[in-house]
Biopython code that builds the backbone (N, CA, C, O; Angstrom):
import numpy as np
from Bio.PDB.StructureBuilder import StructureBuilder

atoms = [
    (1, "UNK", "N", (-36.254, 23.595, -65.679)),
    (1, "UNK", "CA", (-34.857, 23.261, -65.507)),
    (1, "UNK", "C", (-34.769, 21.904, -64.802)),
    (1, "UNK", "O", (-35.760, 21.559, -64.158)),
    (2, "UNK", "N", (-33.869, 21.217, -64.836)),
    (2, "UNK", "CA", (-33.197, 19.916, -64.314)),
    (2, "UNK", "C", (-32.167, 20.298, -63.750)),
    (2, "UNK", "O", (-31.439, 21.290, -63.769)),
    (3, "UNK", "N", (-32.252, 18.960, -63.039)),
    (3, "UNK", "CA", (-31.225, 18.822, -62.072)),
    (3, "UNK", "C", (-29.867, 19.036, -62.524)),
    (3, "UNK", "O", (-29.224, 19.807, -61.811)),
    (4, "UNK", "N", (-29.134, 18.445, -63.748)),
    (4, "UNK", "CA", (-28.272, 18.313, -64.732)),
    (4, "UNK", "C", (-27.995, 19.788, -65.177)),
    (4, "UNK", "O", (-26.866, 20.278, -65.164)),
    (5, "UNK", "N", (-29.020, 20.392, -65.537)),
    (5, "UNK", "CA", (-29.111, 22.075, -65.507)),
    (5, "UNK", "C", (-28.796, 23.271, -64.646)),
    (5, "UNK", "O", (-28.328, 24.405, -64.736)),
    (6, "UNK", "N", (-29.492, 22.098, -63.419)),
    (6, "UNK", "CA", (-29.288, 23.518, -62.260)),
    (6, "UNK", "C", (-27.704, 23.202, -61.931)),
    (6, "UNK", "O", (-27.051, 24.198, -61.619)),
    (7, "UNK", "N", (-27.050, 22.030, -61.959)),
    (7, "UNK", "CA", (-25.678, 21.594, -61.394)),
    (7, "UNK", "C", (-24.673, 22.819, -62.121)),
    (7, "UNK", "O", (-24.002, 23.620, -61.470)),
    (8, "UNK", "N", (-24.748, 22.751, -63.741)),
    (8, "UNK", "CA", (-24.064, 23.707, -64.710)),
    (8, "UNK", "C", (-24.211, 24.793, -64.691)),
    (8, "UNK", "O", (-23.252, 25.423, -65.135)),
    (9, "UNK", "N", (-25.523, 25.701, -64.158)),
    (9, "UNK", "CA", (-25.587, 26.770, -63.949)),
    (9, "UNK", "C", (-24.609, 27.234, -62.809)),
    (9, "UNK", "O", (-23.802, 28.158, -62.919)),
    (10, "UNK", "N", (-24.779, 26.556, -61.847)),
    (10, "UNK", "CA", (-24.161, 26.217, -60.243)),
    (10, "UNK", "C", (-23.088, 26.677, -60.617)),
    (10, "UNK", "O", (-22.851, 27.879, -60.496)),
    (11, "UNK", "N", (-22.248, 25.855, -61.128)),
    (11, "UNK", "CA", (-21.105, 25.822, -61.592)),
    (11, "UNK", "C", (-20.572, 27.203, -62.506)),
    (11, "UNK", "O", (-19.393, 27.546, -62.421)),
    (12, "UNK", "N", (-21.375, 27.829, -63.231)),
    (12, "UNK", "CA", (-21.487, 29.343, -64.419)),
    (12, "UNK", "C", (-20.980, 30.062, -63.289)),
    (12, "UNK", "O", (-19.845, 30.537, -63.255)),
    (13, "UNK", "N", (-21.624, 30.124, -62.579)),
    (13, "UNK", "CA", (-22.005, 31.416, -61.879)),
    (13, "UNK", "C", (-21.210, 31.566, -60.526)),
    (13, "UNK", "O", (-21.357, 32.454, -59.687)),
    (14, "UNK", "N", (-20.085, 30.197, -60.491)),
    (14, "UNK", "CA", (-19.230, 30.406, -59.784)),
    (14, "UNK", "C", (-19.733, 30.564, -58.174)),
    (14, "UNK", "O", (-19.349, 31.387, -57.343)),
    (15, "UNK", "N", (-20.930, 29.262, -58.006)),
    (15, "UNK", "CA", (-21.403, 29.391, -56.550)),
    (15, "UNK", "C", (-20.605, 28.336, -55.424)),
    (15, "UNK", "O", (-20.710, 27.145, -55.719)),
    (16, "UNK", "N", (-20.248, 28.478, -54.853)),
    (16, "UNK", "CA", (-18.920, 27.545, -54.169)),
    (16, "UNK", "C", (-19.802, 25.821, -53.543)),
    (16, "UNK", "O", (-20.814, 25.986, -52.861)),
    (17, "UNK", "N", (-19.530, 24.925, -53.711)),
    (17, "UNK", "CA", (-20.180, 23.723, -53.645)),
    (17, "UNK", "C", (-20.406, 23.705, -51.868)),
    (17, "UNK", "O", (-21.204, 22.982, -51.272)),
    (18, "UNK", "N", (-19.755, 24.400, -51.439)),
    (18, "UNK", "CA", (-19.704, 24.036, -49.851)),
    (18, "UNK", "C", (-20.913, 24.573, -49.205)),
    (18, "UNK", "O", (-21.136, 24.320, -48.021)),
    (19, "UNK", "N", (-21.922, 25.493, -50.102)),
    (19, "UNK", "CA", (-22.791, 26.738, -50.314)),
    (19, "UNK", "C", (-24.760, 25.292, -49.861)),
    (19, "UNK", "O", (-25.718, 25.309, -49.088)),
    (20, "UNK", "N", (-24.050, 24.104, -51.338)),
    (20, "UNK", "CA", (-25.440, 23.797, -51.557)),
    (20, "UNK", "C", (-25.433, 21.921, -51.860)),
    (20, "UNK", "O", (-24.390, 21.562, -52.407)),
    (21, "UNK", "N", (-26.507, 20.699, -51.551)),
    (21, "UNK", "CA", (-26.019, 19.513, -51.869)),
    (21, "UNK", "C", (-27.619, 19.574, -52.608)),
    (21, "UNK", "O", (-28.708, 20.111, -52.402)),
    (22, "UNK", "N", (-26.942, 18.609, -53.639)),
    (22, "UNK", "CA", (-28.111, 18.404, -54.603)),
    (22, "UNK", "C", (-28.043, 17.174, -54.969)),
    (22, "UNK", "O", (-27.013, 16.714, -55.463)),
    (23, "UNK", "N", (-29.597, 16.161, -54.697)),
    (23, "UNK", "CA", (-29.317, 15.085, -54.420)),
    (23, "UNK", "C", (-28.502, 13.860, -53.334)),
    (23, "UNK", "O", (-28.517, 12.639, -53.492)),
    (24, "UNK", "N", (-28.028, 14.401, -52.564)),
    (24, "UNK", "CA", (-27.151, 13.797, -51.127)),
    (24, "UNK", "C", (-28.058, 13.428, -50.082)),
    (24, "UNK", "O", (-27.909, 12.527, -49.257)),
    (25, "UNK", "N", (-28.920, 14.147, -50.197)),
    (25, "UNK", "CA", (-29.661, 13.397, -48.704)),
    (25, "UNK", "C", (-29.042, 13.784, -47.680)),
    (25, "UNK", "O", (-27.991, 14.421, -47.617)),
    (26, "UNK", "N", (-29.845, 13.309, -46.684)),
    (26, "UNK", "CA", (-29.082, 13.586, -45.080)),
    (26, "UNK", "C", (-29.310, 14.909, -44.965)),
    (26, "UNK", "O", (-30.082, 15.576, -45.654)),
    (27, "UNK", "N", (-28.418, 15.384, -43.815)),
    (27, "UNK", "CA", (-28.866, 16.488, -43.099)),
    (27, "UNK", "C", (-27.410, 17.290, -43.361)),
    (27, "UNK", "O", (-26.952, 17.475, -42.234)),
    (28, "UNK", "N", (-26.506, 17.833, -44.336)),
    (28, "UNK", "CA", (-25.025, 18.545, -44.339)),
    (28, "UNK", "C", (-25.409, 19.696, -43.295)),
    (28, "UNK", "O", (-26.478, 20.280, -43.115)),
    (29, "UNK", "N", (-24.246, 19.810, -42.710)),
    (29, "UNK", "CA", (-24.455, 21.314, -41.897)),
    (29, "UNK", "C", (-24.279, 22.863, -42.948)),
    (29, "UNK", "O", (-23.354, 23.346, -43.601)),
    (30, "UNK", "N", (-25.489, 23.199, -42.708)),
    (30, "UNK", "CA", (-25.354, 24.862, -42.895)),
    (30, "UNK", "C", (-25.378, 24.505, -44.855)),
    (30, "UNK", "O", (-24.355, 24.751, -45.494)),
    (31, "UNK", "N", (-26.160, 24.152, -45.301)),
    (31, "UNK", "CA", (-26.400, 23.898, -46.712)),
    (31, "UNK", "C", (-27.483, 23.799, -47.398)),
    (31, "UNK", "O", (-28.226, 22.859, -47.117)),
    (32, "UNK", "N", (-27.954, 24.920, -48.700)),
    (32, "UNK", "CA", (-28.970, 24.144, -49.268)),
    (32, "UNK", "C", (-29.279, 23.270, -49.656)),
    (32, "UNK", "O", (-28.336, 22.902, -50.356)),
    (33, "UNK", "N", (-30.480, 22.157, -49.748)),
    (33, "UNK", "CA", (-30.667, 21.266, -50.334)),
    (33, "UNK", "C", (-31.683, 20.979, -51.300)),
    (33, "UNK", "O", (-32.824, 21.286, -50.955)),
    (34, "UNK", "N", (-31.543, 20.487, -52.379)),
    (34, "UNK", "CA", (-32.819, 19.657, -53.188)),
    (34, "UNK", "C", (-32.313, 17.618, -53.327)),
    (34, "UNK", "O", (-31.441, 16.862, -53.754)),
    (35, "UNK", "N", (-33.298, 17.640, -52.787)),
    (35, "UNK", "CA", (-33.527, 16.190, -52.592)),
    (35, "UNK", "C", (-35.055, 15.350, -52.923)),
    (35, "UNK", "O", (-36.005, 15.762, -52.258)),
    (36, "UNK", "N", (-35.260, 14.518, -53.639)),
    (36, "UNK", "CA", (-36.014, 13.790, -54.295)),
    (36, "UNK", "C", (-36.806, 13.056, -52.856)),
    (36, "UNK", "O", (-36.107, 12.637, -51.933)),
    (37, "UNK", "N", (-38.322, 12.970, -52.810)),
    (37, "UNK", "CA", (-38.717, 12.099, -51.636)),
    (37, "UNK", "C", (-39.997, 11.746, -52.043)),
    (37, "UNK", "O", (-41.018, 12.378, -51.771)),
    (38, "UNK", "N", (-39.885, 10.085, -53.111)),
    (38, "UNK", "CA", (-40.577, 10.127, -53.799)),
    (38, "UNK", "C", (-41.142, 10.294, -54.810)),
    (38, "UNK", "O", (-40.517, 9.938, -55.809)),
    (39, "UNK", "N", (-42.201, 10.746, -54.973)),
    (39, "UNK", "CA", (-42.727, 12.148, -56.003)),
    (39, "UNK", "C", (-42.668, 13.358, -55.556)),
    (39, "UNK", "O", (-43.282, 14.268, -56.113)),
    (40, "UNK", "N", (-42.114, 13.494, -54.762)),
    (40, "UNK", "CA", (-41.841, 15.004, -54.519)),
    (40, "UNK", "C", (-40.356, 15.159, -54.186)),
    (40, "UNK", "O", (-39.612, 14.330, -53.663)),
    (41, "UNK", "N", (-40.017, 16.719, -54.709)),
    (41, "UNK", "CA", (-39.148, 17.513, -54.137)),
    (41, "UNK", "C", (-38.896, 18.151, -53.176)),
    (41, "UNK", "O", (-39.834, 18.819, -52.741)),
    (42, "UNK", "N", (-37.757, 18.222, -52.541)),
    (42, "UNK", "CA", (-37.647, 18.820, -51.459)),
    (42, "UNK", "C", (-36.627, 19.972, -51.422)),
    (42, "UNK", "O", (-35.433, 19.862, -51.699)),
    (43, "UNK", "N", (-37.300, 21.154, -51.019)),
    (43, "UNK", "CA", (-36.161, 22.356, -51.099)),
    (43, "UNK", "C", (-35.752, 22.755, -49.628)),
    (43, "UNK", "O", (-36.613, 23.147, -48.840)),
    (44, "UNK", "N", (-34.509, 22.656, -49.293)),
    (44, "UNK", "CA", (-34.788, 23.342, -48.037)),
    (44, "UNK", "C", (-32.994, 23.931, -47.174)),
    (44, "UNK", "O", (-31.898, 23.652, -47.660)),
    (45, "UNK", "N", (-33.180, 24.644, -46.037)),
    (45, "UNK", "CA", (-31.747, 24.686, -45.590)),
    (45, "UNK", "C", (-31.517, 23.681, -44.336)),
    (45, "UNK", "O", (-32.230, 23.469, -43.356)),
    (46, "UNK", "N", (-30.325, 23.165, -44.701)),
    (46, "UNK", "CA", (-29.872, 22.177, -43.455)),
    (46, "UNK", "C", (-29.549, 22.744, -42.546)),
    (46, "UNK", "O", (-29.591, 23.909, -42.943)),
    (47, "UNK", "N", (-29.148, 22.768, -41.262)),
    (47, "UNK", "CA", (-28.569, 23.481, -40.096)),
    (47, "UNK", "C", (-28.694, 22.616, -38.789)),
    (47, "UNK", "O", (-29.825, 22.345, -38.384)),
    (48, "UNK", "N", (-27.523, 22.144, -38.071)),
    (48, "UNK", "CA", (-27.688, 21.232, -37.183)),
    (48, "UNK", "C", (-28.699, 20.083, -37.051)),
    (48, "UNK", "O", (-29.272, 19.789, -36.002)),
    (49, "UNK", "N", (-28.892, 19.310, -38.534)),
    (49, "UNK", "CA", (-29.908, 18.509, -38.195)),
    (49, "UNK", "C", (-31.322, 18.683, -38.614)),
    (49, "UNK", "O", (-32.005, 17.660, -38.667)),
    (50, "UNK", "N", (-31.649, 19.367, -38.798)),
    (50, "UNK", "CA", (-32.625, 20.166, -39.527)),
    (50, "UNK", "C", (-33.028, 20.292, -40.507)),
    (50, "UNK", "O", (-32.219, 20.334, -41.435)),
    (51, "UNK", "N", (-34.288, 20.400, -40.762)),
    (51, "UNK", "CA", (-34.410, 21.036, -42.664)),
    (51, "UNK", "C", (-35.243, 22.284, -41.799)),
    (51, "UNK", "O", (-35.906, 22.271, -40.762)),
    (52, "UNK", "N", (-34.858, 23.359, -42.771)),
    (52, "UNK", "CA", (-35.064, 25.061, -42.120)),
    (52, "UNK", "C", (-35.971, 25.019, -43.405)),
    (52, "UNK", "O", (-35.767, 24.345, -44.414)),
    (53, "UNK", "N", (-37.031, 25.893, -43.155)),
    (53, "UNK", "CA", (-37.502, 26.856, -44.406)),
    (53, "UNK", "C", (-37.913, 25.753, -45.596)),
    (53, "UNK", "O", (-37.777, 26.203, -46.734)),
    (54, "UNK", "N", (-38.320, 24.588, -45.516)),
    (54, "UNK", "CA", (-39.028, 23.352, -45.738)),
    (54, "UNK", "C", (-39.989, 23.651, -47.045)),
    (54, "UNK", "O", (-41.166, 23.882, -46.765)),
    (55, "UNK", "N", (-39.587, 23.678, -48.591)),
    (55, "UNK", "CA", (-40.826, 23.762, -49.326)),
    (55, "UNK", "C", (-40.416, 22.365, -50.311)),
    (55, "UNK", "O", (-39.316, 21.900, -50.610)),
    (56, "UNK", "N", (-42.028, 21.867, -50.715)),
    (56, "UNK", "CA", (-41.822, 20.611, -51.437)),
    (56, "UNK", "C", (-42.923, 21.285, -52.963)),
    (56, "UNK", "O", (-43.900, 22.025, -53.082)),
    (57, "UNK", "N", (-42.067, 20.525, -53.835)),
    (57, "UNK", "CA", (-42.537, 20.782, -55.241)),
    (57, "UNK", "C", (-43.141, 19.576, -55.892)),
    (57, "UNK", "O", (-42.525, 18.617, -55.427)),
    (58, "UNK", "N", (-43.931, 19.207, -56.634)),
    (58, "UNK", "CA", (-44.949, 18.465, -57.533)),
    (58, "UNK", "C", (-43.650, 17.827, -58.710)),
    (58, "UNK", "O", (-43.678, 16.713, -59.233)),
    (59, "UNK", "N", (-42.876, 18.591, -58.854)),
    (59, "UNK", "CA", (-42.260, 18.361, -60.069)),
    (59, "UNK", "C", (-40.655, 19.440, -60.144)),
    (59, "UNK", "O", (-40.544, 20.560, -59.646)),
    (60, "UNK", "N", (-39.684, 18.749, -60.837)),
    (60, "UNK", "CA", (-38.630, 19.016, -61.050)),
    (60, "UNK", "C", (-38.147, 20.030, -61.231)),
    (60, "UNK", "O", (-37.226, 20.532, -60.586)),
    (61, "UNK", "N", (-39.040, 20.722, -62.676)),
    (61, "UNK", "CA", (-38.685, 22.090, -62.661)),
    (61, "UNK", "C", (-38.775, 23.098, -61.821)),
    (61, "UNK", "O", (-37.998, 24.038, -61.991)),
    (62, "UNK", "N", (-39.654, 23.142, -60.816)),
    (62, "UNK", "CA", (-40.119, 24.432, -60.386)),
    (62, "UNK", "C", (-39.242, 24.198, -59.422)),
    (62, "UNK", "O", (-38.480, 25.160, -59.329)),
    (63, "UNK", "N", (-38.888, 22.966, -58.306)),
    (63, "UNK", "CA", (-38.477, 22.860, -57.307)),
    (63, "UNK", "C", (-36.448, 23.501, -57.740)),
    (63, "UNK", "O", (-35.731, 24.223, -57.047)),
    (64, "UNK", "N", (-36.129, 22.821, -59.140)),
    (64, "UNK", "CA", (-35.055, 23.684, -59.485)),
    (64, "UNK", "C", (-35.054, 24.919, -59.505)),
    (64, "UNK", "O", (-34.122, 25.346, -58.825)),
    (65, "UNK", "N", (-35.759, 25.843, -60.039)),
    (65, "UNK", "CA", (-35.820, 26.886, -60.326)),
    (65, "UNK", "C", (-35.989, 27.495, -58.945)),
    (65, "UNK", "O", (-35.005, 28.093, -58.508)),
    (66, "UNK", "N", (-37.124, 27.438, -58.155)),
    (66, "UNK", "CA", (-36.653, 27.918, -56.537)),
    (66, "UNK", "C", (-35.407, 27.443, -55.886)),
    (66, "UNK", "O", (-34.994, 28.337, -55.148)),
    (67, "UNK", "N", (-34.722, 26.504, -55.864)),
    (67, "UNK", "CA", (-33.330, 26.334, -55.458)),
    (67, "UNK", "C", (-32.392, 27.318, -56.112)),
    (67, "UNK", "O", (-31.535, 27.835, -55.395)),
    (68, "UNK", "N", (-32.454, 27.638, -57.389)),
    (68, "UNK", "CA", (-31.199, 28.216, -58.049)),
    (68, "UNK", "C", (-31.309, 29.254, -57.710)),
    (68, "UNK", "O", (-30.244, 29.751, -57.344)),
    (69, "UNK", "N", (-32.397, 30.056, -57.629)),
    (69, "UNK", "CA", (-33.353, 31.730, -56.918)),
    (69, "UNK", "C", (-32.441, 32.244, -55.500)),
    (69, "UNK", "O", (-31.720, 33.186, -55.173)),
    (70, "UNK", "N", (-33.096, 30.714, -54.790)),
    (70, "UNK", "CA", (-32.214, 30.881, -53.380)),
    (70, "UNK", "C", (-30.636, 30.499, -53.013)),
    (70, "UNK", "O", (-30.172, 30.735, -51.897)),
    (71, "UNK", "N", (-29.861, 29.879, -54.085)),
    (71, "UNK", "CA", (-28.725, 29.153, -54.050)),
    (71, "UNK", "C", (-27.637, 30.674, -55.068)),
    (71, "UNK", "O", (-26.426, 30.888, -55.010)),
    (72, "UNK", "N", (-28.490, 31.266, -55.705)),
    (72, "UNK", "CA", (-27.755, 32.018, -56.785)),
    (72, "UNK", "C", (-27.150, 33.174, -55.976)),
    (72, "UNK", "O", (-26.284, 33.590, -56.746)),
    (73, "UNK", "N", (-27.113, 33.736, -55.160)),
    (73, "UNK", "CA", (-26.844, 35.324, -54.366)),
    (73, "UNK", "C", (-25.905, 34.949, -53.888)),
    (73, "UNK", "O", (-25.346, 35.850, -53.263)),
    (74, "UNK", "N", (-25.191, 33.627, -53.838)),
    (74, "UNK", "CA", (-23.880, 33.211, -53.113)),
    (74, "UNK", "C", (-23.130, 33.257, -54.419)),
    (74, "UNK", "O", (-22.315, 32.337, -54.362)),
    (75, "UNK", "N", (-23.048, 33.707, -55.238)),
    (75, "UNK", "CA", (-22.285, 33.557, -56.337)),
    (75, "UNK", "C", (-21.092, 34.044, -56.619)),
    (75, "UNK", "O", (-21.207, 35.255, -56.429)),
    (76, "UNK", "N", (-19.823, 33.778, -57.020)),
    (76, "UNK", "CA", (-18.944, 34.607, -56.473)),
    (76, "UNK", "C", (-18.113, 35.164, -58.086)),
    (76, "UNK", "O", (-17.686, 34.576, -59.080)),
    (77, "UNK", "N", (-18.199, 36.590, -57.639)),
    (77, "UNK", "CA", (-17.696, 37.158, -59.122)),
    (77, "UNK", "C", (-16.542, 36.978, -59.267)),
    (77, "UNK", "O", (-16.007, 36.472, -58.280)),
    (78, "UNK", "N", (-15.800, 37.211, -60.231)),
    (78, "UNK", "CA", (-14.777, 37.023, -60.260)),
    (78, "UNK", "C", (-13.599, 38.076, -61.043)),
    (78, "UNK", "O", (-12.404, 37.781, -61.032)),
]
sb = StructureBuilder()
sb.init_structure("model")
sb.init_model(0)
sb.init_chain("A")
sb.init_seg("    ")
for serial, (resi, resn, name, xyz) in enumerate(atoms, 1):
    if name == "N":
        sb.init_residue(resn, " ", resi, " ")
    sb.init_atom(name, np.array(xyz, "f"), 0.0, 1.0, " ", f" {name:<3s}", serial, name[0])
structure = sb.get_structure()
């Protein structure tokens, strides 16, 4: 999956944007993130400054696919 992919899924499944930043950089309070550093990916949760729970991926897909895993349970039915 891509980035472009994981955004539309995001969006399917009705997960609220305030939830997750993809691509933004920086530190948002209380948010998942995937962010590019380099050649690597970065998955992780923001919180006062912080990256919490810190995993980096080789490559695009996988680092999507663990974001959407951990980003998806906020999803809101409707």
């Amino acid at each position: 999956m891509k980035i472009k992919e994981l955004e539309q899924k995001l969006i399917e499944i009705n997960v609220p944007k305030d939830v997750y930043s993809i691509l933004k950089g920086g530190h948002p309070n209380e948010q998942y993130c995937i962010n590019r550093d380099g050649d690597n990916w970065e998955v992780y949760y923001s919180e006062r400054g912080n990256k919490t729970g810190l995993k980096v991926f080789n490559d695009e897909d996988t680092a999507c696919e663990y974001f959407y895993k951990k980003v998806a349970k906020y999803a809101k039915i409707n």
